[in-house]
VEXDONU-801093 format. One record per residue (C-alpha): residue in three letters; residue number from 0; x, y, z. Coordinates in pm, whole numbers. Example, Ala and Ser with C-alpha at 12.3 -4.5 7.8 and 13.67 -1.06 7.14 Angstrom:
REM residues 2
SITE  residuo  num       x       y       z
SITE      ALA    0    1230    -450     780
SITE      SER    1    1367    -106     714
REM end
This chain:
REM residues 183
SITE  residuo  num       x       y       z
SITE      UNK    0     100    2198   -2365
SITE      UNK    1     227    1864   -2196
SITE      UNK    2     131    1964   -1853
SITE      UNK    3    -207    1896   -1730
SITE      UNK    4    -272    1975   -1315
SITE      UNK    5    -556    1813   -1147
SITE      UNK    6    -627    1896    -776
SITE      UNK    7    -938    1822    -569
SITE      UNK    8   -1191    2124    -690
SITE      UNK    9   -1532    1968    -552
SITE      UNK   10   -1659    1924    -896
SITE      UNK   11   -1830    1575    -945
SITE      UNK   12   -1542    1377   -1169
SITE      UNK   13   -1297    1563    -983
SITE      UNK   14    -995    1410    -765
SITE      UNK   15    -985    1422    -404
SITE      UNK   16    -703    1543    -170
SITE      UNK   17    -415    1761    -193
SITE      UNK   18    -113    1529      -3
SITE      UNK   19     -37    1220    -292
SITE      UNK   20     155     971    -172
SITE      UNK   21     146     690    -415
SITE      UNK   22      44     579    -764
SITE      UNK   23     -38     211    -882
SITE      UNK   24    -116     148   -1268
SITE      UNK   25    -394    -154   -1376
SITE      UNK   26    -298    -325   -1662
SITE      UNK   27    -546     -95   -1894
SITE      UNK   28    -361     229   -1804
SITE      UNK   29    -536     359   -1547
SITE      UNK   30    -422     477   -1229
SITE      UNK   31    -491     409    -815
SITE      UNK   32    -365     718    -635
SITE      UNK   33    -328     715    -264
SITE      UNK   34    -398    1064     -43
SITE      UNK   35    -261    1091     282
SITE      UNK   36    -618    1336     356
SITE      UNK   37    -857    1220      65
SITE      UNK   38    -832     872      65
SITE      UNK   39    -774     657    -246
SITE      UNK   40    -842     777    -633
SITE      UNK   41    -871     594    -950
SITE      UNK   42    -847     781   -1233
SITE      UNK   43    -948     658   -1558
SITE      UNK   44    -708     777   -1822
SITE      UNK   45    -959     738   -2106
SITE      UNK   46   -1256     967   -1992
SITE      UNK   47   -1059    1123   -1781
SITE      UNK   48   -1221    1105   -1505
SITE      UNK   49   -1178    1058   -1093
SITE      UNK   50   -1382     836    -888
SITE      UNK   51   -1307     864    -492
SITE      UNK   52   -1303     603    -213
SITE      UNK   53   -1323     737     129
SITE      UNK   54   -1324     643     475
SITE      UNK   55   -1713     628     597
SITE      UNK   56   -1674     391     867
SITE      UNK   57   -1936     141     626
SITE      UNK   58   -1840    -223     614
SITE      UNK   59   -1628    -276     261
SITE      UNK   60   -1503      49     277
SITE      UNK   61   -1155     144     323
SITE      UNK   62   -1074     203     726
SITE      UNK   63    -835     526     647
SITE      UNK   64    -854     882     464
SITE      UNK   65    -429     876     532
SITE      UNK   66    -296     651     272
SITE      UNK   67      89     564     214
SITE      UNK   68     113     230       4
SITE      UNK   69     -43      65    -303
SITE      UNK   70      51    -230    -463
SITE      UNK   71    -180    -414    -695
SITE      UNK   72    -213    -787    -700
SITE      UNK   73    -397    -929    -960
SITE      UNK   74    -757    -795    -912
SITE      UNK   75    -646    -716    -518
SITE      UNK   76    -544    -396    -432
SITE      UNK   77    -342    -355    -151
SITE      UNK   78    -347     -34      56
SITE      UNK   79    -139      86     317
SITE      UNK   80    -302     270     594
SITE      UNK   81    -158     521     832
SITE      UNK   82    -308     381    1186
SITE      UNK   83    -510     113    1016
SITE      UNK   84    -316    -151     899
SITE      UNK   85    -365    -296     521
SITE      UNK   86    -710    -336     340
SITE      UNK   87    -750    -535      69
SITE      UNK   88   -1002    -413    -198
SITE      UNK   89   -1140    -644    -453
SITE      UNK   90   -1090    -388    -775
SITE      UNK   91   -1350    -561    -988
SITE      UNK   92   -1582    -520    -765
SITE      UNK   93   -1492    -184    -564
SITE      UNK   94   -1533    -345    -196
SITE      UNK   95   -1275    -384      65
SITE      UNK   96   -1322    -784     151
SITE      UNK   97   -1022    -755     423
SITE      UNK   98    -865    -588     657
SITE      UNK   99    -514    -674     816
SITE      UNK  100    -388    -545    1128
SITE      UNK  101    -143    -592    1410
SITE      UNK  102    -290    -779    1698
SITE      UNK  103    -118    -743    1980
SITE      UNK  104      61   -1115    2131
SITE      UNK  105     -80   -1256    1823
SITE      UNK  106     179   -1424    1618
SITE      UNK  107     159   -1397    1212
SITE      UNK  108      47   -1052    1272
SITE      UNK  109     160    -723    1128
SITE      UNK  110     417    -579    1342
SITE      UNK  111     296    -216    1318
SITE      UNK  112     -36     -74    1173
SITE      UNK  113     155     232     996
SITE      UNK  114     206      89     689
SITE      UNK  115     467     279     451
SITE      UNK  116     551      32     211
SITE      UNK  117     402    -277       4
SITE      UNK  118     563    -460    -266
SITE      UNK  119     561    -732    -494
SITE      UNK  120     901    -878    -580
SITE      UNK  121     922   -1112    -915
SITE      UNK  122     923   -1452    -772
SITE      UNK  123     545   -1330    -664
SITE      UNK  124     687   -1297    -267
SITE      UNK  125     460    -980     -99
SITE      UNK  126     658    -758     194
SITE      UNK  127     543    -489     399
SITE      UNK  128     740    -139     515
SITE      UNK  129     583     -37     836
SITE      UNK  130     656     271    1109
SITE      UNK  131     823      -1    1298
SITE      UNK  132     915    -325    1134
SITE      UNK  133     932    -533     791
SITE      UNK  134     741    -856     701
SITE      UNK  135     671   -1089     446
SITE      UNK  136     316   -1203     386
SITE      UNK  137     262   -1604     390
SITE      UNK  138     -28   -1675     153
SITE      UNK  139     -21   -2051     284
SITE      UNK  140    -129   -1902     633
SITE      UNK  141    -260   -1608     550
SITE      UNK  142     -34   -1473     786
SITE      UNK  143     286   -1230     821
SITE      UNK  144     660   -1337     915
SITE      UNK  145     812   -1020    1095
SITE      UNK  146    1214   -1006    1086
SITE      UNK  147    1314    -980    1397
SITE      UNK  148    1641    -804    1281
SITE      UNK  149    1419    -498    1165
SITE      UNK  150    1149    -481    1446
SITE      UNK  151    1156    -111    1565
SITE      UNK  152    1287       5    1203
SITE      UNK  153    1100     243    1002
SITE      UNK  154    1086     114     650
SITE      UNK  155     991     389     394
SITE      UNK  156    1028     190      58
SITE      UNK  157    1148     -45    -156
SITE      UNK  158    1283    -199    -465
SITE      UNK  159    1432    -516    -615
SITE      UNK  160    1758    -495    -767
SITE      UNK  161    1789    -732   -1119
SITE      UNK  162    1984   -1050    -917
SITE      UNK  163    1665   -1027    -759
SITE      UNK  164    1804    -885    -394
SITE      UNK  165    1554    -631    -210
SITE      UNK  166    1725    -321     -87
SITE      UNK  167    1523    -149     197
SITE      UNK  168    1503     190     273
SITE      UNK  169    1479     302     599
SITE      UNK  170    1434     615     841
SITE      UNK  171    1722     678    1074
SITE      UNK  172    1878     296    1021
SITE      UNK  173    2055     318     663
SITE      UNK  174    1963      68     394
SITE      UNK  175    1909    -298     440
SITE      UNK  176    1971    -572     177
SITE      UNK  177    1756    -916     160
SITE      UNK  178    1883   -1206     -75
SITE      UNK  179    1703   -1500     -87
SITE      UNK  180    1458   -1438     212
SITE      UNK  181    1771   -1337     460
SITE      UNK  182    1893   -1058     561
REM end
């Protein structure tokens, strides 16, 4: 049989939640999964094995149970929260070292702490799908540029096409194209 089912059981090893919402593989195999009520998974495929990562309102941990968006970055992983913006977790280590959220009048900010969507285009560029808006992330400032022709859109996912455009999928507001940074 080809089909194996795993589903949070309470047993110690065992994954938690029953709402997935995303995967992310490590360059061994081994996979991140994202809960929208257990908070984040990694599985390891070679024993097997779950370990969990939940909300406990600790310092280093991750801020939300409700996760929508993983997108690993070297030995960062990035998560999407639902309410609580992005944390970064340091995968080598296990620890969330930051936290990014949208502060209100504060330029370079997210635009919306409902994050839906992160991913890493070829040329290394990082952009975020949010509940209401789309950004890039600025590594030189450590900072986010918000397009102000998709503040107020829901962006749900997306993907880069092989001439390298970004097509953005969207709730209620069609698809979106971005070639060479522009919409």
């Amino acid at each position: 049989n080809n089909v194996r089912w795993y589903s949070e059981n309470n047993l110690a090893g065992s994954m938690r939640g029953s709402v997935v919402s995303q995967f992310c593989e490590d360059d061994k195999g081994n996979l991140w999964i994202a809960t929208e009520n257990g908070g984040l998974n990694y599985f390891d495929t070679h024993t097997q094995q779950f370990t969990s990562y939940k909300f406990t309102g600790k310092q280093h941990h991750i801020s939300h149970n409700n996760l929508h968006a993983l997108m690993l970055d070297g030995n960062h992983l990035w998560i999407g929260t639902f309410s609580k913006g992005i944390d970064i977790m340091d995968v080598r280590t296990r620890r969330v070292v930051k936290n990014y959220q949208r502060r209100k009048g504060t330029a370079g900010s997210l635009p919306h702490n409902y994050i839906y969507s992160i991913y890493k285009t070829r040329s290394g560029d990082i952009f975020v799908g949010t509940m209401l808006g789309f950004c890039r992330y600025i590594p030189q400032s450590d900072s986010f540029h918000t397009y102000d022709q998709m503040r107020n859109i829901f962006v749900y996912d997306m993907v880069e096409d092989a001439e390298g455009c970004l097509w953005i999928a969207s709730k209620d507001n069609g698809v979106w194209r971005l070639k060479g940074g522009e919409l």
